[in-house]
MARFI-824699 format. One record per residue (C-alpha): residue in one letter; x, y, z. Coordinates in Angstrom, 1 decimal, always signed. Each point is the difference from the previous one (the first is absolute). Layout:
REM residues N
+------+--------+--------+--------+
| rest |      X |      Y |      Z |
+------+--------+--------+--------+
|    A |      X |      Y |      Z |
...
+------+--------+--------+--------+
REM end
This chain:
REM residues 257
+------+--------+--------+--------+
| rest |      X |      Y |      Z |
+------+--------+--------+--------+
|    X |  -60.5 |  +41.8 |  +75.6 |
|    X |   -1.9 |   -1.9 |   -3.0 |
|    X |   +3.8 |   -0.4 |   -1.8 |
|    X |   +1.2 |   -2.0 |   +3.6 |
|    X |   -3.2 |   -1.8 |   +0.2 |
|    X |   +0.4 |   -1.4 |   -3.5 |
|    X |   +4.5 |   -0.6 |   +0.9 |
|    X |   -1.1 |   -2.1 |   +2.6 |
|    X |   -2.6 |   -1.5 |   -0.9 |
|    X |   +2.7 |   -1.2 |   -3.1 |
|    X |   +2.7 |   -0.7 |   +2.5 |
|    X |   -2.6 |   -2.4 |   +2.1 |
|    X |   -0.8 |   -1.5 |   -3.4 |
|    X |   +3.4 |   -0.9 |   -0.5 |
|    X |   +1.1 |   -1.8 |   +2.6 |
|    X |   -3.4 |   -1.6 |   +0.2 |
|    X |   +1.1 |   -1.5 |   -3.1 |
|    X |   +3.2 |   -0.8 |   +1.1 |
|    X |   -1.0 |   -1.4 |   +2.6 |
|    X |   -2.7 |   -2.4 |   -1.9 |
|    X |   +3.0 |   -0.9 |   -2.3 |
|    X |   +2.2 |   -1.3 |   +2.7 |
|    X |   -3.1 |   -2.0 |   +1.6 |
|    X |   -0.8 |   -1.4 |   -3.3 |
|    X |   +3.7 |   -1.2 |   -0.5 |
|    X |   +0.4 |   -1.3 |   +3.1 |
|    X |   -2.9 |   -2.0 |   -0.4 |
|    X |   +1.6 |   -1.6 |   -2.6 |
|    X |   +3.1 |   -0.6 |   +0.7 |
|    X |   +0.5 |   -3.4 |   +1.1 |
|    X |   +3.2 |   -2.1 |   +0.9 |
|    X |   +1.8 |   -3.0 |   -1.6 |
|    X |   +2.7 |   -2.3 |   +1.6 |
|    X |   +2.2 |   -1.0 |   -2.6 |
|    X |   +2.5 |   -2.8 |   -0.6 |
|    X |   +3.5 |   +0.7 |   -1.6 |
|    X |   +2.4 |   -2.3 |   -1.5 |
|    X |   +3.1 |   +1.6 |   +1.5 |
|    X |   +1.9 |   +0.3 |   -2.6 |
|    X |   -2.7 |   +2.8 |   -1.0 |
|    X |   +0.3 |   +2.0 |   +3.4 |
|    X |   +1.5 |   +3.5 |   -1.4 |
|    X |   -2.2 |   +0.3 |   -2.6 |
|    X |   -3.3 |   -1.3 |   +1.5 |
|    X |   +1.0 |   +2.9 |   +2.8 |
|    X |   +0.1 |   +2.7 |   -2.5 |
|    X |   -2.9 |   -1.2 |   -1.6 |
|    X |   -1.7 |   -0.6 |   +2.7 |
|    X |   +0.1 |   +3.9 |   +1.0 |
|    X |   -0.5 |   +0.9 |   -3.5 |
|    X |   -3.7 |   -1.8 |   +0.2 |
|    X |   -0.7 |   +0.9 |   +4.0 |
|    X |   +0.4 |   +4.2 |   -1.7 |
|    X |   -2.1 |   -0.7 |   -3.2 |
|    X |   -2.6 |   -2.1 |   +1.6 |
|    X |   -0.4 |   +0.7 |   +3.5 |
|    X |   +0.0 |   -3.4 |   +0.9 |
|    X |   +2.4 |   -1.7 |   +2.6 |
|    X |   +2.5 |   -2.9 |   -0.6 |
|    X |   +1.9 |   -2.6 |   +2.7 |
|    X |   +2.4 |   -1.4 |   -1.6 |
|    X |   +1.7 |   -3.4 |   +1.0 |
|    X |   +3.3 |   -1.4 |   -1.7 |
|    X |   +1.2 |   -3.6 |   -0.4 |
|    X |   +0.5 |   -3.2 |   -1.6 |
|    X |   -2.5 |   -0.5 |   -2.1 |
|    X |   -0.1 |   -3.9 |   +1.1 |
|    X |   -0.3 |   +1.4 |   +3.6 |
|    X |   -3.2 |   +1.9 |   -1.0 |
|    X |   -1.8 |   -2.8 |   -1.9 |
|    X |   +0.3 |   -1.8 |   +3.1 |
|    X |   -1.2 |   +3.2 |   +1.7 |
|    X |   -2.9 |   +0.5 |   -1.9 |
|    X |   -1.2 |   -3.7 |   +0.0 |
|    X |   +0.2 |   +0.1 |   +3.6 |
|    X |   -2.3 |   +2.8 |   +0.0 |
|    X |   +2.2 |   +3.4 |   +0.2 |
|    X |   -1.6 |   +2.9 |   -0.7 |
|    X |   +1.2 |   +1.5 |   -3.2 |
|    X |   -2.1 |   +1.1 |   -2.9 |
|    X |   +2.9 |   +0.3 |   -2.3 |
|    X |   +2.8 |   -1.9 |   -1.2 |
|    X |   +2.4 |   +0.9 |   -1.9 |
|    X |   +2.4 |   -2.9 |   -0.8 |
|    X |   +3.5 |   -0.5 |   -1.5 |
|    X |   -1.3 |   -3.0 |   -2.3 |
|    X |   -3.0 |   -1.0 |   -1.7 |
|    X |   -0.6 |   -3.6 |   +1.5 |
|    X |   -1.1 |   +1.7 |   +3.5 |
|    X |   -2.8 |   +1.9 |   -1.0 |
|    X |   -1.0 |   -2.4 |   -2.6 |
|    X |   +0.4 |   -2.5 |   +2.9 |
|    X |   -2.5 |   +2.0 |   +2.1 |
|    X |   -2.7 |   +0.5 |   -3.0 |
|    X |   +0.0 |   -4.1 |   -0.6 |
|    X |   -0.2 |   -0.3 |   +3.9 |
|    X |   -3.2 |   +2.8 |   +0.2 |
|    X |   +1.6 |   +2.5 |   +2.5 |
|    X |   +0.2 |   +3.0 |   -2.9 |
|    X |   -2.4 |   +1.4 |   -2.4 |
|    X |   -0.2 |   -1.7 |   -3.5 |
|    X |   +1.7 |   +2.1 |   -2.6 |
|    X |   +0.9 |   +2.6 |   +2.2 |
|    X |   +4.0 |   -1.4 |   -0.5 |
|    X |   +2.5 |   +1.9 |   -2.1 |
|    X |   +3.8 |   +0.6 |   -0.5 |
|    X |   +1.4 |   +3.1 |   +1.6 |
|    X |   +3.4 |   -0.2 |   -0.6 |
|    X |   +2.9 |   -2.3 |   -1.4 |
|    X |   +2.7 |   -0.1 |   +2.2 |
|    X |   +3.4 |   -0.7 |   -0.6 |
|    X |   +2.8 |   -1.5 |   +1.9 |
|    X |   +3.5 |   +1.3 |   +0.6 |
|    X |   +3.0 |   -0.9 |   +1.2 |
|    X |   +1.4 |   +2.5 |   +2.0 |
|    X |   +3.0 |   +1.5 |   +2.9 |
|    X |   +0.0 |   +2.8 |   +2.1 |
|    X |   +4.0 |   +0.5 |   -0.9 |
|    X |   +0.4 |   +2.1 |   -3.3 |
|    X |   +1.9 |   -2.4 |   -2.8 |
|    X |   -0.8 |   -3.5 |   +1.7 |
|    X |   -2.4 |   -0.9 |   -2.4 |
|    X |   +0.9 |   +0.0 |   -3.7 |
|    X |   -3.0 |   +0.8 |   -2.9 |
|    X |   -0.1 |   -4.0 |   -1.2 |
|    X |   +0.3 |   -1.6 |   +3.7 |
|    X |   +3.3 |   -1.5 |   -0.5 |
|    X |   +0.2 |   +0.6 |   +4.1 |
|    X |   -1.8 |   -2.9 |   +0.0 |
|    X |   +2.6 |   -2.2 |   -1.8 |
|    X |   +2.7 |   +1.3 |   +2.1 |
|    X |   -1.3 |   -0.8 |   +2.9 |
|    X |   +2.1 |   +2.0 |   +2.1 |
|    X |   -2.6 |   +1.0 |   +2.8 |
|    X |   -1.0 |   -1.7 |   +2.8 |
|    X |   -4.0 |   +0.7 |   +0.3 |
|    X |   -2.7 |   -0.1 |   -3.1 |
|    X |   -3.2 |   +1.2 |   +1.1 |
|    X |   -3.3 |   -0.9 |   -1.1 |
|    X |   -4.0 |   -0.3 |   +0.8 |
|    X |   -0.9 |   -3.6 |   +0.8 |
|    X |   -1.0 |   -0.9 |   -3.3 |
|    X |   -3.4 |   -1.7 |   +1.7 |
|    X |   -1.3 |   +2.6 |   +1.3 |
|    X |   +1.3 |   +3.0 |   -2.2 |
|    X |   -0.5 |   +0.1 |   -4.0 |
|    X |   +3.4 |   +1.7 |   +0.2 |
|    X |   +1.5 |   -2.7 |   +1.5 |
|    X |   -1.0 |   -2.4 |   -2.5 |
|    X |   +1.2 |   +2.1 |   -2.8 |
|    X |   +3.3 |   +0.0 |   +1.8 |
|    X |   +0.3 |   -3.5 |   +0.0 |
|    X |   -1.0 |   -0.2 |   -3.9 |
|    X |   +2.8 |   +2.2 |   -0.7 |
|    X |   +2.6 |   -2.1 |   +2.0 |
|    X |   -1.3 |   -2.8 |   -1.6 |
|    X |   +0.1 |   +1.1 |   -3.5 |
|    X |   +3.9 |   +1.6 |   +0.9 |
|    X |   +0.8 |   -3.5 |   +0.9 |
|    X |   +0.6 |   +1.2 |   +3.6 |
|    X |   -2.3 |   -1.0 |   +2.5 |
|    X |   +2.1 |   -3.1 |   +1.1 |
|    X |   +2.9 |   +2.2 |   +0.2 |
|    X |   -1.4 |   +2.9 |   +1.9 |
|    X |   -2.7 |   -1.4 |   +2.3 |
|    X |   +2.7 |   -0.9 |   +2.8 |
|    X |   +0.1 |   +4.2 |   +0.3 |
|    X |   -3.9 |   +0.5 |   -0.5 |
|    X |   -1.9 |   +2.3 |   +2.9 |
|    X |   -3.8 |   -0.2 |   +0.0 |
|    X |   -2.0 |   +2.8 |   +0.8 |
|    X |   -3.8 |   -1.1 |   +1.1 |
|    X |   -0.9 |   +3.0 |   -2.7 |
|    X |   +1.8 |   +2.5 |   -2.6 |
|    X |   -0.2 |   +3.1 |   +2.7 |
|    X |   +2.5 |   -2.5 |   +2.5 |
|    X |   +1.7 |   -1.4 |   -3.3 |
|    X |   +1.1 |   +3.7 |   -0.5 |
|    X |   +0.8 |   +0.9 |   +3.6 |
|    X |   +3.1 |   -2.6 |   +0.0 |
|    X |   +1.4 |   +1.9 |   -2.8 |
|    X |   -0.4 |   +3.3 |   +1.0 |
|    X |   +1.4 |   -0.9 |   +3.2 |
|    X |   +2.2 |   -1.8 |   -1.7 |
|    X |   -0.2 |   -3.4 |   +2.2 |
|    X |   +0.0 |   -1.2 |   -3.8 |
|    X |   +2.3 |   +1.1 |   -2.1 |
|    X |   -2.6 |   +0.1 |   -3.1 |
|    X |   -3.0 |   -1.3 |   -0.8 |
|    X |   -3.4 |   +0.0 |   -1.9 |
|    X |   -2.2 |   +2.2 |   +0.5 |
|    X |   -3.1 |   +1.9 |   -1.7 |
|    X |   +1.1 |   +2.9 |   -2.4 |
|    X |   -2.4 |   +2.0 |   +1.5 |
|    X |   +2.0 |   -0.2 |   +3.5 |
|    X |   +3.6 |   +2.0 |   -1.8 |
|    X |   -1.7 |   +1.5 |   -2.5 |
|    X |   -2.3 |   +3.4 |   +0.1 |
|    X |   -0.4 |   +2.9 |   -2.6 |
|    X |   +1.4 |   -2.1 |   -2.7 |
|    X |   +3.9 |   -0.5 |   +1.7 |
|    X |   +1.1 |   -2.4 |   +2.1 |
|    X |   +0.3 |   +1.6 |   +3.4 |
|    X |   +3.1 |   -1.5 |   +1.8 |
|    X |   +2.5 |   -2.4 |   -0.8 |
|    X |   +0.3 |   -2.7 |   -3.0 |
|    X |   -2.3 |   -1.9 |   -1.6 |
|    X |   -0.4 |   -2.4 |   -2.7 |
|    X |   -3.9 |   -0.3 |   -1.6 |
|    X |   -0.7 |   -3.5 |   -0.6 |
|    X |   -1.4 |   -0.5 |   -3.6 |
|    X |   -3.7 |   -0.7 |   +0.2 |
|    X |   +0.8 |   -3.1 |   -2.2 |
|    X |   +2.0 |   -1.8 |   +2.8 |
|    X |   -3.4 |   -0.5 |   +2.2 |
|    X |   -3.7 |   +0.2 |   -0.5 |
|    X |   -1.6 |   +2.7 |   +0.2 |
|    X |   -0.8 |   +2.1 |   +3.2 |
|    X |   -3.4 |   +0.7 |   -0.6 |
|    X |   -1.3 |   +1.9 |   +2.4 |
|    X |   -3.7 |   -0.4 |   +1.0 |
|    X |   -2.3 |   +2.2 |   +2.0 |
|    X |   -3.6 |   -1.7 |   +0.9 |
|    X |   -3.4 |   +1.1 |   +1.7 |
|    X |   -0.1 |   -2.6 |   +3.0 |
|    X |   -4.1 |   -0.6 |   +1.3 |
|    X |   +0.8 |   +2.1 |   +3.1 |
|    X |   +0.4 |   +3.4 |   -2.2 |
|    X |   -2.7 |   -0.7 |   -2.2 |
|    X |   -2.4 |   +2.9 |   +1.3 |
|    X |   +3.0 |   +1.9 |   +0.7 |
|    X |   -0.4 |   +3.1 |   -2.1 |
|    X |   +3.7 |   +0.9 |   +1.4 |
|    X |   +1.4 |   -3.2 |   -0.8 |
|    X |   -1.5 |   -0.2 |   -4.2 |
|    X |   +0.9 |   +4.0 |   -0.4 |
|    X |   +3.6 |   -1.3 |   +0.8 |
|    X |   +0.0 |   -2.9 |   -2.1 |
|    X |   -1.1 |   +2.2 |   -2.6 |
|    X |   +2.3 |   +2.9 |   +1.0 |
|    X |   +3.4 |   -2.6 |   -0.5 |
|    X |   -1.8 |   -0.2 |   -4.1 |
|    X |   +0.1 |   +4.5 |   -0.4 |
|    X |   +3.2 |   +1.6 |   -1.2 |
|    X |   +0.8 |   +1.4 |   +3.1 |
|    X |   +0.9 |   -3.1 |   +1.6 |
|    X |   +1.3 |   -1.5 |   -2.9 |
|    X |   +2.7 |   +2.2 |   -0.5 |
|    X |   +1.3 |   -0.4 |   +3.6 |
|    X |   +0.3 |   -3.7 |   -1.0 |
|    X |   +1.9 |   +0.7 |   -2.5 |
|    X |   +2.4 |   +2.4 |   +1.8 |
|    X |   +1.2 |   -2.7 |   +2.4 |
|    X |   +1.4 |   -2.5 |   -3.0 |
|    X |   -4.0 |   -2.2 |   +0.0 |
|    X |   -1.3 |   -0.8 |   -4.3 |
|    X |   -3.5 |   +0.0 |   -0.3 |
+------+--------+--------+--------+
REM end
């Protein structure tokens, strides 16, 4: 009788503790609302899941131009994160007092591509482009979406943007830039690496990388706006993009660091 006394009394312990354990993480698990440049979507989703698992914490994600969420945020949306495709934004938002000073860093640098959905299209030194044959060139609107811009460096410095702009199709941000090609309502167009290009191989169709040296940089900036500040959710994922772990997903979809 003693012997199941003491089994019990053991058993009761247990999930007492359990119990206190799942109360105590609960009680600090908090949420963050997080904006995404969308050329970082698939990534950011993985990640994303990666941190909810390791940390218990919640993220709402939100995906767009990253002009479209400057406006956003200085109009008072609720986000706690951004995480931008450039530099200027965030650093835009620090001058301006809606983010936390010093709290900015670069998570990624992103790359552009010019890419089809139909296998052999694109050639590895983007003499497509030269050719011309193709109706439809696809690309971010280059004042809204770093991307954009970069494309229009590139054209510039092939000596091609007089040329090709008669065929050019604007997408409001990379995620709509990509959706004309892959529906192919454009024949070919640029587009994020990270978009065709997962696990270190490009996923579908033909692509041509676009030398860094033909645009500025795509420095990639994530920032702490004022909202998140005594967010523990929104610092541990700030902090979370900096560990290994995430890191390595970045660099699995094409992103430098």
């Amino acid at each position: 009788m003693t012997g199941l006394f003491t089994k019990l009394t053991r058993y009761l312990s247990l999930v007492l503790g359990m119990a206190l354990c799942a109360i105590s993480l609960a009680a600090s698990a908090a949420e963050v609302s997080a904006a995404v440049a969308s050329n970082f979507t698939v990534p950011m989703q993985r990640i994303a899941r990666s941190f909810e698992q390791d940390t218990g914490h919640k993220v709402l994600l939100a995906f767009g131009a990253t002009g479209g969420f400057y406006a956003q945020i200085k109009n008072g949306a609720p986000f706690q994160v951004l995480l931008a495709a450039d530099k200027e934004t965030p650093a835009r938002l620090e001058k301006e007092g809606l983010s936390v000073t010093g709290a900015r860093f670069t998570y990624a640098i992103g790359k552009l591509v010019l890419w089809s959905k139909q296998p052999g299209l694109v050639d590895d030194k983007g003499e497509v482009l030269r050719k011309g044959t193709f109706a439809k060139l696809a690309m971010a609107s280059p004042k809204l979406a770093p991307y954009g811009a970069a494309a229009m460096e590139t054209l510039t410095r092939l000596g091609l943007l007089t040329q090709l702009q008669p065929k050019f199709v604007e997408g409001a941000n990379i995620a709509q830039t990509y959706q004309f090609v892959a529906s192919e309502n454009a024949a070919l167009g640029f587009v994020a690496l990270s978009q065709v290009f997962a696990d270190g191989r490009l996923t579908q169709g033909s692509a041509w990388i676009v030398p860094a040296s033909f645009h500025a940089p795509i420095q990639q900036d994530a920032v702490l706006l004022n909202t998140g500040k005594d967010n523990a959710a929104a610092t541990a994922l700030l902090n979370y993009l900096k560990t290994e772990k995430a890191q390595a997903i970045i660099r699995a979809y094409g992103y430098d660091l």
